[in-house]
Backbone as a chain_set.jsonl record, in Angstrom:
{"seq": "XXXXXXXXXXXXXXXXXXXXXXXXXXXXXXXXXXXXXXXXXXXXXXXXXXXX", "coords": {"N": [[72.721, 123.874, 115.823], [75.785, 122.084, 116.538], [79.084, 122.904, 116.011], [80.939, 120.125, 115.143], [83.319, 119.698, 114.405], [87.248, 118.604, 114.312], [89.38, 120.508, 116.38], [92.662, 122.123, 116.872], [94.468, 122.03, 120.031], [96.198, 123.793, 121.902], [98.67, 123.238, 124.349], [100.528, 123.944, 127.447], [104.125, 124.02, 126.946], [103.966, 121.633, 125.743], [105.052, 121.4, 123.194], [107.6, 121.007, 124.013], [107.458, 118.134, 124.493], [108.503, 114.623, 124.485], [107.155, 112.952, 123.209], [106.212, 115.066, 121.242], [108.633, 115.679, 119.944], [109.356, 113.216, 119.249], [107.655, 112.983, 117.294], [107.479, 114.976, 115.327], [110.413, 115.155, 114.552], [109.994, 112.282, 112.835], [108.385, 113.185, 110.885], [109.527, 115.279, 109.704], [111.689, 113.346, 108.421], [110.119, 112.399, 107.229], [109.148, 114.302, 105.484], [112.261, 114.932, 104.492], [112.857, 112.442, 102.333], [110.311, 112.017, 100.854], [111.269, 114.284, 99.056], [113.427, 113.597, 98.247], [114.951, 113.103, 95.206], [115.916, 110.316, 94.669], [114.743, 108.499, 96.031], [111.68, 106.828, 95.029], [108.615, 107.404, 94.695], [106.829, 104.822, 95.869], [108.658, 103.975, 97.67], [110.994, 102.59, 96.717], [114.355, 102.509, 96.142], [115.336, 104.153, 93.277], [118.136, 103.71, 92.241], [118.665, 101.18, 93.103], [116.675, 100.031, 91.136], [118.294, 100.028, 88.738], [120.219, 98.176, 88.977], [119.198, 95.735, 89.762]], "CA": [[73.579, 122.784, 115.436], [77.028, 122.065, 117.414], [80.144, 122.438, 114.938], [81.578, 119.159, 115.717], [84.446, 119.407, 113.308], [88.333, 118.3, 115.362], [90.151, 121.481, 116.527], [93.983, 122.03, 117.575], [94.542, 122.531, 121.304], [97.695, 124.078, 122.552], [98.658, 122.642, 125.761], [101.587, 125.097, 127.286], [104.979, 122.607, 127.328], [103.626, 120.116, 124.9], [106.393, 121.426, 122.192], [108.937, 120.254, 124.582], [107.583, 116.656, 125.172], [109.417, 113.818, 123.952], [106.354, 112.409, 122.24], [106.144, 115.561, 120.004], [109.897, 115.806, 119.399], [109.972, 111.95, 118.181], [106.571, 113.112, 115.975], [108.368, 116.216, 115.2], [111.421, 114.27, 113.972], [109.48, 111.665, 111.804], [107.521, 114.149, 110.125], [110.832, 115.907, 109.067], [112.439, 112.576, 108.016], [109.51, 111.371, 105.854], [109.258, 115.545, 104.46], [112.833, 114.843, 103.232], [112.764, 111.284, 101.851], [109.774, 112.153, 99.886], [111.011, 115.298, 98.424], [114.981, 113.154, 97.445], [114.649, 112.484, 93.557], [116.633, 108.922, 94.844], [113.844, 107.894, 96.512], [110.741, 106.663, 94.299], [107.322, 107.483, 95.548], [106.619, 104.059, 96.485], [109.666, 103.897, 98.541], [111.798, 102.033, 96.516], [115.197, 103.648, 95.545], [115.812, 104.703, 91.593], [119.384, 103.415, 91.89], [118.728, 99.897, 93.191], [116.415, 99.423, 90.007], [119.158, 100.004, 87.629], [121.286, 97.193, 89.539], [118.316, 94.432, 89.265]], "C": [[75.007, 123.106, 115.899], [78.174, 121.799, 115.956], [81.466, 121.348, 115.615], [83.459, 118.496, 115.021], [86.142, 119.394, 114.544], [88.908, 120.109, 115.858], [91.043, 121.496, 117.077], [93.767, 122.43, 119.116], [96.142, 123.142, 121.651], [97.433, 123.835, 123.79], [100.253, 123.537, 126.022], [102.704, 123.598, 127.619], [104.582, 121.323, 126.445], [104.509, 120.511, 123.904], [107.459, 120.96, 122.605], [108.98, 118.767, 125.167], [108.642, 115.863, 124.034], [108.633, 113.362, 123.096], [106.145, 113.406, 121.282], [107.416, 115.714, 119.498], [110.212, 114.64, 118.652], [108.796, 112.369, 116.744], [107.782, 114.114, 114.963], [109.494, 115.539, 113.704], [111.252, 113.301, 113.078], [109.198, 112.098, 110.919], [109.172, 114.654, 109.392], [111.528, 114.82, 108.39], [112.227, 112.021, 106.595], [109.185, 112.606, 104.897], [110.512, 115.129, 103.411], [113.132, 113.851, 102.469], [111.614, 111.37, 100.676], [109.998, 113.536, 99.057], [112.816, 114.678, 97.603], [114.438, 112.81, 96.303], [114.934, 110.96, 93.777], [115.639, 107.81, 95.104], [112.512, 108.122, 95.338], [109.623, 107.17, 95.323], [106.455, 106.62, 96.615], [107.814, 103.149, 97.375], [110.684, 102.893, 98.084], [112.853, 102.587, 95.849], [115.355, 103.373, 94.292], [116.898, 104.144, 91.455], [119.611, 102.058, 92.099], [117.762, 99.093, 91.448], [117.669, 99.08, 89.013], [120.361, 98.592, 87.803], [120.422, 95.469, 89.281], [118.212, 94.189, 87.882]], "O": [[75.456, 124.237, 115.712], [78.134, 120.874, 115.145], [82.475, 121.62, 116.267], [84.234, 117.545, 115.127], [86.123, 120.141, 115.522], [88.337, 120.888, 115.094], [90.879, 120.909, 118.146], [92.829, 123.188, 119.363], [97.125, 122.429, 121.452], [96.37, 124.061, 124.368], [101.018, 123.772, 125.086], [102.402, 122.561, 128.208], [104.987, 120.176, 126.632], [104.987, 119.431, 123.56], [108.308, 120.501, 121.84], [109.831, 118.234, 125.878], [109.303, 116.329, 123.107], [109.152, 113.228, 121.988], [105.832, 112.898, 120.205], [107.351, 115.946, 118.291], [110.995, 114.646, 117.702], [109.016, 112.134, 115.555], [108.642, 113.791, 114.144], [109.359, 115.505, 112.481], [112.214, 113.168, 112.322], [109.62, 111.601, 109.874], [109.658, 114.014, 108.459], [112.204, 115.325, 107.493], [112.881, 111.601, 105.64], [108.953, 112.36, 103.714], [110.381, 114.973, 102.196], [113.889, 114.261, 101.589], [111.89, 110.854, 99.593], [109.042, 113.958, 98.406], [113.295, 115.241, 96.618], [113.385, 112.173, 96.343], [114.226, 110.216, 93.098], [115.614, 106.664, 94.655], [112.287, 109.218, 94.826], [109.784, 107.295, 96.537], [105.783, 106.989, 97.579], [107.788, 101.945, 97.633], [111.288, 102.295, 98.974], [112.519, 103.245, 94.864], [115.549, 102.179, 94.069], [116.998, 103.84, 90.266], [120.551, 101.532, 91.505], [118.072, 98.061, 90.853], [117.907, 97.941, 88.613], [121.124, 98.173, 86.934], [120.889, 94.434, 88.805], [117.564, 93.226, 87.471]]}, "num_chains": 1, "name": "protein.A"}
């Protein structure tokens, strides 16, 4: 039986494309947005409630 499960590839130069630097850069944006107390979980900010 073939273990068909996904596996990473390193490709040499694929850390310096542009398509992993915009991933790259998302990933980091939406790490710190979900880790701000400001920001709710379901993406609505804590400080606009208090104003509605």
């Amino acid at each position: 039986m073939e273990d068909s499960s996904p596996r990473i590839i390193f490709r040499e130069g694929c850390f310096t494309s542009a398509g992993y630097q915009l991933l790259s850069n998302r990933w980091a944006a939406a790490m710190h947005l979900y880790n701000d107390p400001t920001v709710d979980v379901s993406g609505e900010f804590k400080s606009l409630k208090n104003i509605i």
